[in-house]
N, C-alpha and C positions, 0 to 999 in steps of 0.2 A: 430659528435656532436660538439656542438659552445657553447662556454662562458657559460655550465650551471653548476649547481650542479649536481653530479653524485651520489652521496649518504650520509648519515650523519646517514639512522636509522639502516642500516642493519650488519651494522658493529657492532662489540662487544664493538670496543672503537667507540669514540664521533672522528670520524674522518672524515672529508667532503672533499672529492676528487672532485675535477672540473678539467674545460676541457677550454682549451683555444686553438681557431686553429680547425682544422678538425682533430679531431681523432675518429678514427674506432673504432666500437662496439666491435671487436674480439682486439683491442690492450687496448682499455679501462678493459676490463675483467682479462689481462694478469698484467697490473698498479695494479688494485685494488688487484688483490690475492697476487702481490709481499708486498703491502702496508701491506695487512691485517696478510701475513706470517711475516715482520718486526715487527710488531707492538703488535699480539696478542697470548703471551708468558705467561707461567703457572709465575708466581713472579713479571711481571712487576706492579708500581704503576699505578695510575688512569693516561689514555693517553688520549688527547683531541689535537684537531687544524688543519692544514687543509694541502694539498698539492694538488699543483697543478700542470699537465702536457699538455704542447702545443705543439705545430706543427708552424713553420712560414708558411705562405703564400708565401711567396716569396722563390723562392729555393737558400739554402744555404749547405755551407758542413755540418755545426750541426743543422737543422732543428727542432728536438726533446730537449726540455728545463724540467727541473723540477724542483719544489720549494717547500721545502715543514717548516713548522713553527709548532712544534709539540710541545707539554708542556708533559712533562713526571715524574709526581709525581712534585717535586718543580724546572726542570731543564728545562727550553727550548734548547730544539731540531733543528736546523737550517741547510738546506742539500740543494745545489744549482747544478746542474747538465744539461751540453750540448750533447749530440750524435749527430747520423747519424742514426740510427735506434731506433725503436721502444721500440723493445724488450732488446738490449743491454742499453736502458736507463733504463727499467725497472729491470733488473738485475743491474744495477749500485745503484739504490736506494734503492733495498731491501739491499743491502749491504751496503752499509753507513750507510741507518737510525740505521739497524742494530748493527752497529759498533757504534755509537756516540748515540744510546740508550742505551747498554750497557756502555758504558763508563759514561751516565751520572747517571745509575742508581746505579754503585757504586761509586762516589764522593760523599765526608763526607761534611755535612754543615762543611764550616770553622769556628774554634773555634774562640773566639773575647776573645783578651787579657786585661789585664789590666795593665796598667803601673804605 
């Protein structure tokens, strides 16, 4: 698959996964479930925004790239990630978003002082 959208309705959240590069139907499936296991947790707020995983064309040591720009309740989410394989980029991302989902869902608005 090249440069489409991969989904936006099937997902529980409003999340749109694309494809940049030649990536395979069976590594595309293995992205999205990692996406969807990060993302869709019994407490999380409303999650919306997109990520994206490509492939270079040209051979390189980290091939596999991921980007992903996720708004999660009032915090944007920002997760930038290079491999060599497929799947070890997928397992890298379900665990950041993870981690920096969590992290953003418990940060307190900062209080605004007055002096």
């Amino acid at each position: 698959m090249t440069d489409g959208d991969v989904s936006t309705q099937d997902m529980p959240v409003a999340v749109q996964v694309r494809t940049d590069g030649d990536v395979a139907d069976e590594a595309l499936a293995y992205f999205r479930a990692k996406v969807h296991a990060a993302l869709t947790r019994p407490g999380l707020p409303a999650v919306k925004g997109r990520v994206t995983i490509g492939r270079a064309a040209a051979h390189q040591v980290l091939p596999w790239s991921a980007g992903a720009d996720v708004r999660v309740g009032g915090h944007l989410v920002v997760v930038r990630l290079r491999e060599g394989d497929a799947h070890a980029l997928a397992d890298r991302l379900e665990e950041r978003l993870r981690a920096r989902v969590d992290r953003a869902v418990h940060l307190k608005p900062r209080e605004f002082r007055s002096r």
